[in-house]
N, C-alpha and C positions, 0 to 999 in steps of 0.2 A: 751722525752715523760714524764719521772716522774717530770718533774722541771714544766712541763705544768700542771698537774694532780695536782700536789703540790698547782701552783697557782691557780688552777681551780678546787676546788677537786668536781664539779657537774658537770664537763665535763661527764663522763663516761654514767653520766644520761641524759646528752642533746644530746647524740651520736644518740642514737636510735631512737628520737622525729626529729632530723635533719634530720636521711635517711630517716624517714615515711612521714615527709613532700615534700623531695624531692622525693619519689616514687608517690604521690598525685599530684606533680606539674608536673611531667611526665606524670603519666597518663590522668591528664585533657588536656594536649597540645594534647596529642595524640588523645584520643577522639573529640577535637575542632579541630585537621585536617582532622581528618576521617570524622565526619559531615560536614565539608565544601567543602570535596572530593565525599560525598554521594551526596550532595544538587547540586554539576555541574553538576554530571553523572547522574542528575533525569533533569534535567534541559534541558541538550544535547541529550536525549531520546524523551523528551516531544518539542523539536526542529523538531527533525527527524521526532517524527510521525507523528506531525500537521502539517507539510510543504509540500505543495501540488508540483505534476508536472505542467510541461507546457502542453499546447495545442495549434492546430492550429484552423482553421477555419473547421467546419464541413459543408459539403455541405446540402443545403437545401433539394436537392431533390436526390436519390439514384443516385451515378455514374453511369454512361453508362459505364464506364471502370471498372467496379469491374469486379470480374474473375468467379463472382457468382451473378444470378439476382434471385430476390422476387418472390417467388410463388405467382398470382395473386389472390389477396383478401385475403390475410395473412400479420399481423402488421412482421417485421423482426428485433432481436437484434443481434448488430455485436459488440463483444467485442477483442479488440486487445490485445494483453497479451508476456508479454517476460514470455521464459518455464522454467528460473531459477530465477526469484523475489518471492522473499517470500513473498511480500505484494500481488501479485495475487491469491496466496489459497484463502484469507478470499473474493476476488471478485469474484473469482468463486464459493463459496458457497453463495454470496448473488443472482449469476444469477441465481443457480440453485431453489434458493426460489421462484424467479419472475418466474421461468418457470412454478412454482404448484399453480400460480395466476391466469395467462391469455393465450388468445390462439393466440401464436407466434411462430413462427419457429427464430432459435437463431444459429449463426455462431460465432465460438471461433476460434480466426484466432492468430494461433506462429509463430514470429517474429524468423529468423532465418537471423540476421544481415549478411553483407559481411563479408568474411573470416572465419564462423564457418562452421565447417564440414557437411554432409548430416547426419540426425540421431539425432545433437545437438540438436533440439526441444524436443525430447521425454523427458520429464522429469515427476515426480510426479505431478507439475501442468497438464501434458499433461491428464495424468491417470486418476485427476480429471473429466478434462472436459468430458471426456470420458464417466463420468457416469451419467450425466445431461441429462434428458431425453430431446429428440427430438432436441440435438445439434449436429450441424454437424463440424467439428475440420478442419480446413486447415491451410499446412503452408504459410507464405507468406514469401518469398524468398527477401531478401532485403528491406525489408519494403515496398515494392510498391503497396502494399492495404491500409495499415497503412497511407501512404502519400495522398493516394487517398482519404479519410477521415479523416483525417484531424487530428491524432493522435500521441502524440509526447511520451503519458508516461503507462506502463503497468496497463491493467486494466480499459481502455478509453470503453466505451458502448455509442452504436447510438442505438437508436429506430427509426425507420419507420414505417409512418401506413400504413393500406393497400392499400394506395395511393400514398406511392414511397415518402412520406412527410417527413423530420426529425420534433421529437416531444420534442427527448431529445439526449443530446451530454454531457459526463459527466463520473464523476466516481459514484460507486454504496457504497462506505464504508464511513466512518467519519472520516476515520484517516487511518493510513498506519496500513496495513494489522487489523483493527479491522473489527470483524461480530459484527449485528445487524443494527437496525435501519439509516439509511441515507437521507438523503434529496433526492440525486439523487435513490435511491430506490424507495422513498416512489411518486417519482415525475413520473419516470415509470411507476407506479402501474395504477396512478391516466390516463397516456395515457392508458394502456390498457384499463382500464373503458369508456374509450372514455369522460373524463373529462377534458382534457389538452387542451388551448386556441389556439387562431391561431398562435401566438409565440413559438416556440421551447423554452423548460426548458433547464438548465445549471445547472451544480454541478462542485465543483473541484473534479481533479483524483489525488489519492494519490498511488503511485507505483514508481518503478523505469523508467529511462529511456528505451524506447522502442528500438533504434539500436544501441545497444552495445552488444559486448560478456558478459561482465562482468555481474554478478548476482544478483549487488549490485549499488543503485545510487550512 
């Protein structure tokens, strides 16, 4: 060490400028992996929540097999919902909006897949729905409403006018689990107005799969 010193006698003074730099080139790599670990993980969010479910075919005119038929001369909204997706809160709060627009009688029907226990439906979403006025809550026991309508993902909303018509088959959010304004909301609205043309409106439904136990798509 002194035969180094001897030959280098400004080492002692480049000692400290060597670790400060090397402490700087540390912590820039580290910062450039954290923002390029921030920028996936915004990336793979902004995936999840714009990526819409499936749907099937919605019938045109109210089943004869539903387990529940339309009071006559009343438009009817049936939303199908799994009772542990998280992306269903914010679609139950936009039904409960459309209910303080127009005048419908509204059914919120929990999906209670094969193999989940009697009870599994009750959840916070259930609790929800419960306090939308003039909504009537049933389970459906294996999806056999859901399939009857043609619904494949939490969160799926039919409207019928008072003539047993579909108007709109759809989800009501913009994205998974966001409140406010939607296409399929604002397409609703426009049926209750008695505005919507002879073709049924369409929206995509952003939620989880409807017959699964699991909570989560």
């Amino acid at each position: 060490m002194e035969i180094a010193i001897r030959s280098f006698p400004h080492l002692p003074m480049l000692i400290p400028v060597f670790l400060t730099c090397y402490r700087r080139t540390f912590l820039g790599a580290f910062l450039a992996l954290w923002c390029v670990g921030l920028a996936m993980g915004a990336q793979a969010l902004w995936n999840y929540s714009s990526t819409p479910g499936t749907a099937g075919a919605a019938p045109e005119r109210w089943p004869a097999n539903a387990p529940f038929q339309p009071r006559p001369g009343r438009a009817t909204l049936v939303m199908l919902a799994h009772p542990h997706c998280p992306c269903t809160r914010a679609s139950l709060a936009e039904l409960a909006q459309i209910m303080t627009h127009g005048e419908a009688d509204a059914w919120v029907l929990f999906i209670r897949p094969e193999g989940a226990e009697p009870g599994w439906e009750h959840s916070n979403s259930w609790e929800a729905a419960a306090e939308i006025p003039g909504a009537h809550i049933l389970v459906d026991a294996d999806g056999t409403v859901a399939k009857a309508f043609g619904a494949e993902t939490s969160g799926h909303v039919l409207f019928y006018d008072a003539a047993g018509i579909l108007r709109f088959s759809g989800g009501v959010t913009a994205s998974r689990g966001e409140r406010g304004p939607s296409a399929g909301g604002e397409a609703i609205l426009t049926a209750l107005r008695g505005g919507s043309g002879s073709a049924p409106s369409h929206a995509l439904t952003y939620g989880c799969p409807l017959l699964t136990v699991e909570n989560s798509p």
